[in-house]
DSSP file (Angstrom, degrees, kcal/mol; ACC not computed):
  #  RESIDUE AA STRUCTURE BP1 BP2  ACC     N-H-->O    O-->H-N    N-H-->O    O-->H-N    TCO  KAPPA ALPHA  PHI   PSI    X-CA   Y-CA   Z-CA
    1    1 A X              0   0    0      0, 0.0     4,-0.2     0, 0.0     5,-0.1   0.000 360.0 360.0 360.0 -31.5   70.4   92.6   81.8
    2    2 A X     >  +     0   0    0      2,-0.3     4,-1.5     1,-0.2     3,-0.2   0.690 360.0  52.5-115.8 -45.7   70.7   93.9   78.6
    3    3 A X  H  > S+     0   0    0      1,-0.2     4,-2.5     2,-0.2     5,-0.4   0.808 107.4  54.3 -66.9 -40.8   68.5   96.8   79.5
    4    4 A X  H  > S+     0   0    0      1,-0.2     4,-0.6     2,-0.2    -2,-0.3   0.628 108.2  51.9 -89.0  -5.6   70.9   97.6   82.9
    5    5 A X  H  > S+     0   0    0     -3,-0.2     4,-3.4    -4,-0.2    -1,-0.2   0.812 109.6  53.2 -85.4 -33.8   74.3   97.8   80.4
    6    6 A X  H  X>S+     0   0    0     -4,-1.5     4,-3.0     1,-0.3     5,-0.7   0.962 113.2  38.9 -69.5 -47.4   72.3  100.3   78.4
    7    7 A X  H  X5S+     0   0    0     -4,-2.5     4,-1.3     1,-0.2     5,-0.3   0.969 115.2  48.4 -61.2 -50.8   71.4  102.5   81.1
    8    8 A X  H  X5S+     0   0    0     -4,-0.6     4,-1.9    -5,-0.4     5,-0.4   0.926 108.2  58.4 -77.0 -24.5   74.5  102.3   82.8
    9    9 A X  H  X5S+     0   0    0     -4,-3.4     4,-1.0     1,-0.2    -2,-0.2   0.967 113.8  42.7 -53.6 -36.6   76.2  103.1   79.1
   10   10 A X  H  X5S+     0   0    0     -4,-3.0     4,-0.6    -5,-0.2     5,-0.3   0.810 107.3  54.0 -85.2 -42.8   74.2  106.3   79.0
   11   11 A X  H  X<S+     0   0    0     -4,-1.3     4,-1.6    -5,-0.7    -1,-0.2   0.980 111.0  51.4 -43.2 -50.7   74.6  107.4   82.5
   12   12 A X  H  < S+     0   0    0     -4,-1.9    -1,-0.2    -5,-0.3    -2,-0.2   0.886 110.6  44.8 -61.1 -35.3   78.2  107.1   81.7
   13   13 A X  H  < S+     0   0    0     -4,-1.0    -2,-0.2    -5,-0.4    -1,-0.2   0.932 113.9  53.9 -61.1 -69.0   77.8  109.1   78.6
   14   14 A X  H  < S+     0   0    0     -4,-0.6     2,-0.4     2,-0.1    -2,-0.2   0.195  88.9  87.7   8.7 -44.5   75.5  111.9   80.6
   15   15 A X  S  < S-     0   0    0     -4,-1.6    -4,-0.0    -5,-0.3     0, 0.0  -0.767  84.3-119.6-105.1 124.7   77.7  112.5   83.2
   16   16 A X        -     0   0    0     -2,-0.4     2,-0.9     1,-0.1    -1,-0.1  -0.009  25.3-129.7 -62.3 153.0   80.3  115.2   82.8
   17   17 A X        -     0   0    0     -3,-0.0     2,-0.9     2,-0.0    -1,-0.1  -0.708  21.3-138.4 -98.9 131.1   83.5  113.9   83.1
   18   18 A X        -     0   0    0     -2,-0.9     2,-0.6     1,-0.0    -1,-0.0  -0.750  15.5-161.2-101.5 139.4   85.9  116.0   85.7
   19   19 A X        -     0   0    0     -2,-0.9    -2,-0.0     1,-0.1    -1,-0.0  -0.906  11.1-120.0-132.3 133.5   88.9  116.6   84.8
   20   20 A X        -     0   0    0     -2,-0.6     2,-0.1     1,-0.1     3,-0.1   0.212  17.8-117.3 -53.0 169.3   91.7  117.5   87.0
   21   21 A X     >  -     0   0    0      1,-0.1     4,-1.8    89,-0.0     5,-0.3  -0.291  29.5-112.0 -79.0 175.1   94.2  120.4   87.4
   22   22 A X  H  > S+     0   0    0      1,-0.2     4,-3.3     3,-0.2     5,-0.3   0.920 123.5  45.6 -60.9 -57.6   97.6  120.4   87.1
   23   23 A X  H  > S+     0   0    0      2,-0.3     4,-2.9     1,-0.2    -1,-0.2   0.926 112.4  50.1 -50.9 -50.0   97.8  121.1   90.6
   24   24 A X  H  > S+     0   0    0      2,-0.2     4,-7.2     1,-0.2     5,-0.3   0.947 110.7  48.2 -57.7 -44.3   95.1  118.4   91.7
   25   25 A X  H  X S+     0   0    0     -4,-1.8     4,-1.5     1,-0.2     5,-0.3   0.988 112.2  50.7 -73.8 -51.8   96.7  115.5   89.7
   26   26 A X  H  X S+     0   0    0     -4,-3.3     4,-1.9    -5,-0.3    -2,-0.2   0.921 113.4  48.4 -58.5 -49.7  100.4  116.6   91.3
   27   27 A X  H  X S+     0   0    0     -4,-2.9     4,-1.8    -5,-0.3    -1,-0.2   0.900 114.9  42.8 -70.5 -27.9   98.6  116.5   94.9
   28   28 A X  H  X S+     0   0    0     -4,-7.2     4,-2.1     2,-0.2    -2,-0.2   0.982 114.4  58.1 -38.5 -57.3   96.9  112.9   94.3
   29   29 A X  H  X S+     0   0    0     -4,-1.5     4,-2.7     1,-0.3     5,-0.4   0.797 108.5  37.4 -57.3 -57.5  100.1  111.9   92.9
   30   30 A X  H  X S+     0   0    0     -4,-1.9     4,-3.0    -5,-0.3     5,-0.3   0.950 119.0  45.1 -99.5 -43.9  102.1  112.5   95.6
   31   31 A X  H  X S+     0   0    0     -4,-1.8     4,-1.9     2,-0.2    -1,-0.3   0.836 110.4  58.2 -61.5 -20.6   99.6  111.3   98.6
   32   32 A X  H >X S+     0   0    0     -4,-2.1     4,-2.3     2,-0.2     3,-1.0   0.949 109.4  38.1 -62.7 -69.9   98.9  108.5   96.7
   33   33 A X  H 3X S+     0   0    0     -4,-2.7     4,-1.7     1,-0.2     5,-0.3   0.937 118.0  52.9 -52.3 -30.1  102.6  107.6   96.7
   34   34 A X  H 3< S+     0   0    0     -4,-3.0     4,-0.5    -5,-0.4    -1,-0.2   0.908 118.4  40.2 -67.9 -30.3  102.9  108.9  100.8
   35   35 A X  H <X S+     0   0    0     -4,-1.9     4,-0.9    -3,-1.0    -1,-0.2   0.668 110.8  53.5 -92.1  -4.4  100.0  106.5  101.6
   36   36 A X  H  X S+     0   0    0     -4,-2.3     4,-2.0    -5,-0.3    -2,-0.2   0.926 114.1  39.2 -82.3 -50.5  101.1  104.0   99.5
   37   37 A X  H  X S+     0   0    0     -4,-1.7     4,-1.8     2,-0.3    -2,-0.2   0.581 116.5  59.4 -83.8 -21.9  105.2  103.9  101.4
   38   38 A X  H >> S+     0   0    0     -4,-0.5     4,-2.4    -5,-0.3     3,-0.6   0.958 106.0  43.2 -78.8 -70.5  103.0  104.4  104.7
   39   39 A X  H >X S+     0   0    0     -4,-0.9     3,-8.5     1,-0.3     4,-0.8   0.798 113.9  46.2 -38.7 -92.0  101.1  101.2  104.1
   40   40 A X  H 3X S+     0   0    0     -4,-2.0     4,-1.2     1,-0.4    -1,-0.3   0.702 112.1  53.5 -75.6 -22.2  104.3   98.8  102.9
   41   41 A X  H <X S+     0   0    0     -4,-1.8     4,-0.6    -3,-0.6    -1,-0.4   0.888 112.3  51.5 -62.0 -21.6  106.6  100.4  106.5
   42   42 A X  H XX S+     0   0    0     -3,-8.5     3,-3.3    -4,-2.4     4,-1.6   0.998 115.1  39.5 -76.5 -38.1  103.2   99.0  108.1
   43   43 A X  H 3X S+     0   0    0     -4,-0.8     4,-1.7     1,-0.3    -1,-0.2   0.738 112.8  50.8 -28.8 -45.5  103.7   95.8  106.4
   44   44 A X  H 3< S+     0   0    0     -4,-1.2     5,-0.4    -3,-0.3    -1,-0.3   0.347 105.6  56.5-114.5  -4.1  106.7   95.7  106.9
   45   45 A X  H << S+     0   0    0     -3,-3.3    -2,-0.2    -4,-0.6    -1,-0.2   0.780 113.0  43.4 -78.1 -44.0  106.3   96.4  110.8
   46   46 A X  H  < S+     0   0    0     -4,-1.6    -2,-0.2     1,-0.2    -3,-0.1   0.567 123.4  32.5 -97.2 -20.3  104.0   93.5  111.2
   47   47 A X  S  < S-     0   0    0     -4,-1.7    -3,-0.2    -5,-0.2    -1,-0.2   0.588  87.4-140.6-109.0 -11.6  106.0   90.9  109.1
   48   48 A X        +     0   0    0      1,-0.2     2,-0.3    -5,-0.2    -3,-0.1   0.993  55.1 146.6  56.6  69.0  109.6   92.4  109.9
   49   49 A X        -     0   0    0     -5,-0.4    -1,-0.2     1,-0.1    -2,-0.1  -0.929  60.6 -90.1-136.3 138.6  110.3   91.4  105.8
   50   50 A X     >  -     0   0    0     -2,-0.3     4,-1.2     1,-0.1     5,-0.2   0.103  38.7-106.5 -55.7-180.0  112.7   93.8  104.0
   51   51 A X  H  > S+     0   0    0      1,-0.2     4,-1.3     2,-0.2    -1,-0.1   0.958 118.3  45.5 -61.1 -43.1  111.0   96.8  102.3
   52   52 A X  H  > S+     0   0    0      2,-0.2     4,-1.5     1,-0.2    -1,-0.2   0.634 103.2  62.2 -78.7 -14.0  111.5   95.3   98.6
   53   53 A X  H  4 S+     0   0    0      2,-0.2    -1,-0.2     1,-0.1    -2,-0.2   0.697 114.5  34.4 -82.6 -22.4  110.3   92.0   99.6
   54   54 A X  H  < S+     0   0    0     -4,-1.2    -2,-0.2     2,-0.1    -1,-0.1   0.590 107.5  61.7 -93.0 -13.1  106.9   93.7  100.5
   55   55 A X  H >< S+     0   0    0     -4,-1.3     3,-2.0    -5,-0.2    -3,-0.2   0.919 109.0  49.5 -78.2 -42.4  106.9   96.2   97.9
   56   56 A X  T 3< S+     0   0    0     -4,-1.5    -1,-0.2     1,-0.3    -2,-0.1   0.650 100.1  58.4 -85.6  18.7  106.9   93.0   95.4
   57   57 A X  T 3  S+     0   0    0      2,-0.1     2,-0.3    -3,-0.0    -1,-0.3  -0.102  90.8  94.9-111.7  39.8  104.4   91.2   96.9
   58   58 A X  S <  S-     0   0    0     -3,-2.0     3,-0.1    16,-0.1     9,-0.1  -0.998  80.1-117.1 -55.8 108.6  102.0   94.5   96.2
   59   59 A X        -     0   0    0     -2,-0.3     4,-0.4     1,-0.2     3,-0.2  -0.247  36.6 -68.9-110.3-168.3  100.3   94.1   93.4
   60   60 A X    >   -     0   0    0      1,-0.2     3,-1.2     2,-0.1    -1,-0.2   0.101  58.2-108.5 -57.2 122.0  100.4   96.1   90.2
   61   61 A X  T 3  S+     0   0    0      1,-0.3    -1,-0.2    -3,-0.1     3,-0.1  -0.287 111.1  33.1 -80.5 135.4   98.8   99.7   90.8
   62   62 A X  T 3  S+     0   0    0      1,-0.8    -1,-0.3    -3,-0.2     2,-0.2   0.604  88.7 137.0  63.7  40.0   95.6   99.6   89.0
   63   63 A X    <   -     0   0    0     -3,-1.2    -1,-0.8    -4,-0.4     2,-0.5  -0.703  59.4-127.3 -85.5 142.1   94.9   95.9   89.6
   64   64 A X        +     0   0    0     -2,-0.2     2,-0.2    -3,-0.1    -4,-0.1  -0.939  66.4 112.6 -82.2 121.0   91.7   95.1   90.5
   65   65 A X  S    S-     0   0    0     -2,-0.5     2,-0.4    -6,-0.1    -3,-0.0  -0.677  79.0 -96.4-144.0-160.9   92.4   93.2   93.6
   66   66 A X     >  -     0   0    0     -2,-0.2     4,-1.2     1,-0.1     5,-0.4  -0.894  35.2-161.7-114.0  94.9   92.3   93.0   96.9
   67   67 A X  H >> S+     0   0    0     -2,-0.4     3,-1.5     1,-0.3     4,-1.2   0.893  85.1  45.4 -71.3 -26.5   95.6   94.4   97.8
   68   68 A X  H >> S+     0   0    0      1,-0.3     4,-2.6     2,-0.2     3,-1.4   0.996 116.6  51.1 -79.8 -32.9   96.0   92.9  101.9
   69   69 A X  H 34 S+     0   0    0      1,-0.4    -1,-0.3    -3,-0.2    -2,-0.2   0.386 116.0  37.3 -85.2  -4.1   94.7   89.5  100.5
   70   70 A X  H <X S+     0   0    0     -3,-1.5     4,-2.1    -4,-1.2    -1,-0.4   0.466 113.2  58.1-104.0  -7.7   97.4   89.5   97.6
   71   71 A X  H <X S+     0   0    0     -3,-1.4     4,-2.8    -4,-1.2    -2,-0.2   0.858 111.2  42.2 -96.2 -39.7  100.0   91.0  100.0
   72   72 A X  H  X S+     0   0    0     -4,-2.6     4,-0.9    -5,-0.2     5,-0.3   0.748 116.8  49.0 -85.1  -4.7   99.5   87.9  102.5
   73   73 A X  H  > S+     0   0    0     -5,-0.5     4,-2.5     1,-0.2     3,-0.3   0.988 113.0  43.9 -76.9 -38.1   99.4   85.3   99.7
   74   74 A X  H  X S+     0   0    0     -4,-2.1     4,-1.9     1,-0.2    -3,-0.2   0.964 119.5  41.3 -82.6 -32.7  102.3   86.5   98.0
   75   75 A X  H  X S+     0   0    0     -4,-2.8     4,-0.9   -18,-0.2     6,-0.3   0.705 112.6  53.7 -77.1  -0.6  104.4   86.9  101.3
   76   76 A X  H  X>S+     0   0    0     -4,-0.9     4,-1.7    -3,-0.3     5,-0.5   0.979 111.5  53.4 -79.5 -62.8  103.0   83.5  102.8
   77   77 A X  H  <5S+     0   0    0     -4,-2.5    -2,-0.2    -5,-0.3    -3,-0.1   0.774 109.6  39.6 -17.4 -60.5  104.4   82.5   99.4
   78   78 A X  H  <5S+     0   0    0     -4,-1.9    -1,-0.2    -5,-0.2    -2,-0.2   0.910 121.2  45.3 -75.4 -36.5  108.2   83.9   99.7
   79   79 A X  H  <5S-     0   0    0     -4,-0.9    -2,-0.2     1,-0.1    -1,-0.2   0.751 102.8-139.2 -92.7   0.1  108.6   82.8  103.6
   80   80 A X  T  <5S+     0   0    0     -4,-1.7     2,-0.3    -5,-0.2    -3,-0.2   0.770  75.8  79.5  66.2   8.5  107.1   79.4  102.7
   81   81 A X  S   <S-     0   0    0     -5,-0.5    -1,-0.1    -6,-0.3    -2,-0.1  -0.945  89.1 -93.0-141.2 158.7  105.1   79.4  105.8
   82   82 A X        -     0   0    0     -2,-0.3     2,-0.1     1,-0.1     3,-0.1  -0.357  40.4-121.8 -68.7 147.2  101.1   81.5  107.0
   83   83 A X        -     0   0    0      1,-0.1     2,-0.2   -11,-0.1    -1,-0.1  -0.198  43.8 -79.4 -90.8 171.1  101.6   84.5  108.5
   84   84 A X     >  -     0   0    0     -2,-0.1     4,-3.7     1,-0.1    -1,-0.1  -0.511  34.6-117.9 -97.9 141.5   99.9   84.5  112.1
   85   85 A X  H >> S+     0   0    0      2,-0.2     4,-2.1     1,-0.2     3,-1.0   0.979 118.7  60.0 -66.5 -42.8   96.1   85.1  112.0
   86   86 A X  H 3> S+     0   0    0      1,-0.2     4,-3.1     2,-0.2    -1,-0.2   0.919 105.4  48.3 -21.5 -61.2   97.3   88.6  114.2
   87   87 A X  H 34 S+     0   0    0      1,-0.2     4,-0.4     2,-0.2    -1,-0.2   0.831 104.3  52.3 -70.2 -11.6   99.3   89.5  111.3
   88   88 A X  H XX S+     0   0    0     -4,-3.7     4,-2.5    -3,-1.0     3,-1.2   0.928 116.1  49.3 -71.2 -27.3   96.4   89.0  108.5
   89   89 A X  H 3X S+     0   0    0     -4,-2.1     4,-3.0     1,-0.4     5,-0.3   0.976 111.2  45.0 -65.2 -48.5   94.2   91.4  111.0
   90   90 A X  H 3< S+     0   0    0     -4,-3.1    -1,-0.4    -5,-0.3    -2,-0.2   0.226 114.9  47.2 -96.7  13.4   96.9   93.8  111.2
   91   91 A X  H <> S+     0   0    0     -3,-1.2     4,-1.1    -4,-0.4     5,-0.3   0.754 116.8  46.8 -45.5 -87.4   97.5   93.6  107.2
   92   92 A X  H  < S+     0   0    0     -4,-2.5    -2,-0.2     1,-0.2    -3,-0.2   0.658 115.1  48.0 -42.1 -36.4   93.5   94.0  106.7
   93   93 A X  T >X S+     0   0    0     -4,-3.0     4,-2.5    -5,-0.4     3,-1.5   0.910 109.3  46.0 -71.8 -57.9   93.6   96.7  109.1
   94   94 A X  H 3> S+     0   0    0     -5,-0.3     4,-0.7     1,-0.2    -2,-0.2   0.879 112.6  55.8 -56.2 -23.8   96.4   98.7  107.7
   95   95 A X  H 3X S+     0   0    0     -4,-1.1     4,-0.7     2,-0.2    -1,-0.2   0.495 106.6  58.5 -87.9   3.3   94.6   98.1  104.0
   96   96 A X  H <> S+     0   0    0     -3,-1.5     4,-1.9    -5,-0.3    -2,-0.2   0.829 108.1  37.3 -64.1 -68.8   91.8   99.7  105.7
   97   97 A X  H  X S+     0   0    0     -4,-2.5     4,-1.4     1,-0.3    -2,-0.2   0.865 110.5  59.9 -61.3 -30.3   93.1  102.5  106.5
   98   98 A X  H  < S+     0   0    0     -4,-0.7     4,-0.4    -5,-0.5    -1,-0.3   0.843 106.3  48.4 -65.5 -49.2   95.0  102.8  103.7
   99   99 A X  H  < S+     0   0    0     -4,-0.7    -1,-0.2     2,-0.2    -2,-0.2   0.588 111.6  48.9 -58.5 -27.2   92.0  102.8  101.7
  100  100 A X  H >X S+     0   0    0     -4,-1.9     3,-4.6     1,-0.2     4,-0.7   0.954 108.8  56.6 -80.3 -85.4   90.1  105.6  104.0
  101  101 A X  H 3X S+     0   0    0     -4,-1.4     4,-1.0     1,-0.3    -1,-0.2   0.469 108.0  45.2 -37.5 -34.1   93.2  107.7  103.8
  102  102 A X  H 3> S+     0   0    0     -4,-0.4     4,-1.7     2,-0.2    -1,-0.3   0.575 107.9  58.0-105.0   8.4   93.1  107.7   99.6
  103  103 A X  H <> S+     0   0    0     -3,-4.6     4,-2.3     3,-0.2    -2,-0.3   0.879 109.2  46.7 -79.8 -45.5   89.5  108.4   99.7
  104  104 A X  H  X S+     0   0    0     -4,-0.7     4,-2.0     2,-0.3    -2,-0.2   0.738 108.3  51.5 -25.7 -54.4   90.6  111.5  101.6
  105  105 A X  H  X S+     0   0    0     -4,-1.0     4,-0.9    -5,-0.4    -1,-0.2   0.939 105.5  54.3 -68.7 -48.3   93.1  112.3   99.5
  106  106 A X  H >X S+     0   0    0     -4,-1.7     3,-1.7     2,-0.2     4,-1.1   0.980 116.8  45.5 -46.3 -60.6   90.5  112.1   96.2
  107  107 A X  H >< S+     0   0    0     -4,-2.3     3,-3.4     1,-0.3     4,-0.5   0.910 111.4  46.1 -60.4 -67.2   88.6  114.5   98.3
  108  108 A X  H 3< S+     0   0    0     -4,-2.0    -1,-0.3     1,-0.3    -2,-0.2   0.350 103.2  65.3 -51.3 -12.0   91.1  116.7   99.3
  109  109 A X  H X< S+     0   0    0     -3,-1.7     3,-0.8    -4,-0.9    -1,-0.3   0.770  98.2  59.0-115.1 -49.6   92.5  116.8   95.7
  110  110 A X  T << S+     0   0    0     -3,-3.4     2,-0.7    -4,-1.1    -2,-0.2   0.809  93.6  57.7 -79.1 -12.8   89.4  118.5   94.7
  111  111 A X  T 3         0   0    0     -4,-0.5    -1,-0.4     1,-0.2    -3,-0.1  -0.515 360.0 360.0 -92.3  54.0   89.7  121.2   96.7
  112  112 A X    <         0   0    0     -3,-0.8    -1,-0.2    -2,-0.7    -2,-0.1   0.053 360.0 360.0-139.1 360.0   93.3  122.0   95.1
């Protein structure tokens, strides 16, 4: 174990670090936040919950979490009854996509 932190400590040293443009970090920025408001209207399609009542059940950007699996606890939480297994699918799906879509964006970002 001890041996596999040390290696991954050097790898981490070893590898040049990239660092964005002005220009890249302003086009993350701003598809992160367009996929981000696309994701809570799908949320907000599937549970018919105001906007701000799903944006605070999101949780805090740059948790590790599993954002559809905190998004149905905390709104199962405010309406005091489980969402319909249709709506966890169509959650899990939309944080699917959601996820593809900022992997996309990281790519796209580099080519900026």
């Amino acid at each position: 174990m001890k041996f596999l932190l040390s290696l991954l400590a050097c790898c981490c040293m070893l590898s040049p670090a990239i660092a964005q443009t002005p220009a890249q970090t302003a086009f993350l920025k701003a598809e992160t936040r367009r996929i981000e408001d696309q994701f809570v209207r799908r949320i907000v399609d599937i549970t018919r919950l105001p906007d701000a009542q799903v944006r605070s059940a999101m949780p805090a950007e740059g948790r590790i979490t599993d954002p559809a699996a905190r998004v149905v606890a905390a709104i199962e939480q405010q309406r005091g009854q489980p969402l319909s297994d249709e709506q966890k699918q169509a959650i899990a799906q939309a944080d699917e996509e959601r996820r593809s879509a900022l992997v996309a964006a990281r790519a796209a970002a580099k080519d900026k």
